[in-house]
C-alpha positions as semicolon CSV with decimal commas, in nm:
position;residue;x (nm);y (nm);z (nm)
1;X;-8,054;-3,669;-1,771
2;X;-7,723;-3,730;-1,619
3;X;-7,433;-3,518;-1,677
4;X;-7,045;-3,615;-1,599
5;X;-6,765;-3,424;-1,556
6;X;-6,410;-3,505;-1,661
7;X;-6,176;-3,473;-1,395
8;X;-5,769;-3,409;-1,426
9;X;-5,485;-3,312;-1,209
10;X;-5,290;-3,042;-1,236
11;X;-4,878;-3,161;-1,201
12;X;-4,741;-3,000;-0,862
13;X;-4,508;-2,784;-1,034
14;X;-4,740;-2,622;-1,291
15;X;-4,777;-2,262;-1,294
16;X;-5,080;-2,103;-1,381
17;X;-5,048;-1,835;-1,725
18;X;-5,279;-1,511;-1,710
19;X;-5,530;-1,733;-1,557
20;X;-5,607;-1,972;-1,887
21;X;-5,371;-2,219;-1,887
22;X;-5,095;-2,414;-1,685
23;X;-4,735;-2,437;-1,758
24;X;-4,499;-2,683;-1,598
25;X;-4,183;-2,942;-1,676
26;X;-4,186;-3,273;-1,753
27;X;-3,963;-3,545;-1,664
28;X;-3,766;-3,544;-1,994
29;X;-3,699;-3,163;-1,958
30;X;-3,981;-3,040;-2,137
31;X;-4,258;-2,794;-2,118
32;X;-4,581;-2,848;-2,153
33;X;-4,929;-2,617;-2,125
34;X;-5,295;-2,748;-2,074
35;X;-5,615;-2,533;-2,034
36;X;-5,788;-2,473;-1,708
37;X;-6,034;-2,697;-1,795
38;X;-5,739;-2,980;-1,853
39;X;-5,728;-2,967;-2,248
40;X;-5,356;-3,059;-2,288
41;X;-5,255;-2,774;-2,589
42;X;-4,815;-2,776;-2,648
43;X;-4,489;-2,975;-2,553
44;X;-4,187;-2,753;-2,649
45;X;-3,828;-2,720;-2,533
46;X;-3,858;-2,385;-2,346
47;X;-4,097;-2,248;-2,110
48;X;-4,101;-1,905;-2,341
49;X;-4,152;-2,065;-2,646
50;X;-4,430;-2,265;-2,512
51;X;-4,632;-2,005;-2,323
52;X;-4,599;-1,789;-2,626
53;X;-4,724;-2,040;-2,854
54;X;-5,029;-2,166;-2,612
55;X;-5,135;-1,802;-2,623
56;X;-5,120;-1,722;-3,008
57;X;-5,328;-2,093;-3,010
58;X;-5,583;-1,951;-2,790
59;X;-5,618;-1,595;-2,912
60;X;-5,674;-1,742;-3,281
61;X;-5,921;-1,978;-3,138
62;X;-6,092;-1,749;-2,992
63;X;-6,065;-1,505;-3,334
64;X;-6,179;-1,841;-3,546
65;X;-5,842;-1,802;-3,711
66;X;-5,665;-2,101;-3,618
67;X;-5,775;-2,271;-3,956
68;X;-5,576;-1,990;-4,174
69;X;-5,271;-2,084;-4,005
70;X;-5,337;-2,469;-4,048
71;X;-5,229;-2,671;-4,341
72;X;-5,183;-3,052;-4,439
73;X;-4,797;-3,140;-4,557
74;X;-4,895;-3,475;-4,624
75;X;-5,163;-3,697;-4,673
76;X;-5,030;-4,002;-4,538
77;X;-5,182;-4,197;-4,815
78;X;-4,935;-4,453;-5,002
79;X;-5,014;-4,446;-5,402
80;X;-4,922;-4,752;-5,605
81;X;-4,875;-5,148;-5,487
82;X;-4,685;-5,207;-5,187
């Protein structure tokens, strides 16, 4: 049985956040945070309100609460003729 492993790069100026995820700036002046194991997660407009968000994602996927927080606003499907 063969088994692969996906590999990713971490950007040079990520920092690593209480050892579960990376944090670092993009080229447009963003932030953006991916898991250790390289699962991108946010993009936001400030380091804080990233890091904060990436680790009330985690804690309520780890709780199994993330779907009590999730809801559809549309359905994206077009009713009537076009």
């Amino acid at each position: 049985m063969e088994t692969t492993t996906e590999t990713f790069t971490v950007p040079e100026n990520a920092c690593l956040v209480d050892e579960g995820f990376y944090v670092w700036e993009t080229r447009m002046g963003l932030f953006t945070t991916m898991t250790k194991e390289g699962r991108k997660m946010l993009t936001g407009m400030t380091k804080e309100a990233v890091v904060t968000m990436t680790r009330w994602h985690l804690k309520c996927e780890q709780e199994g609460t993330l779907e009590q927080y999730t809801r559809v606003v549309n359905s994206g499907v077009v009713g009537g003729k076009l």
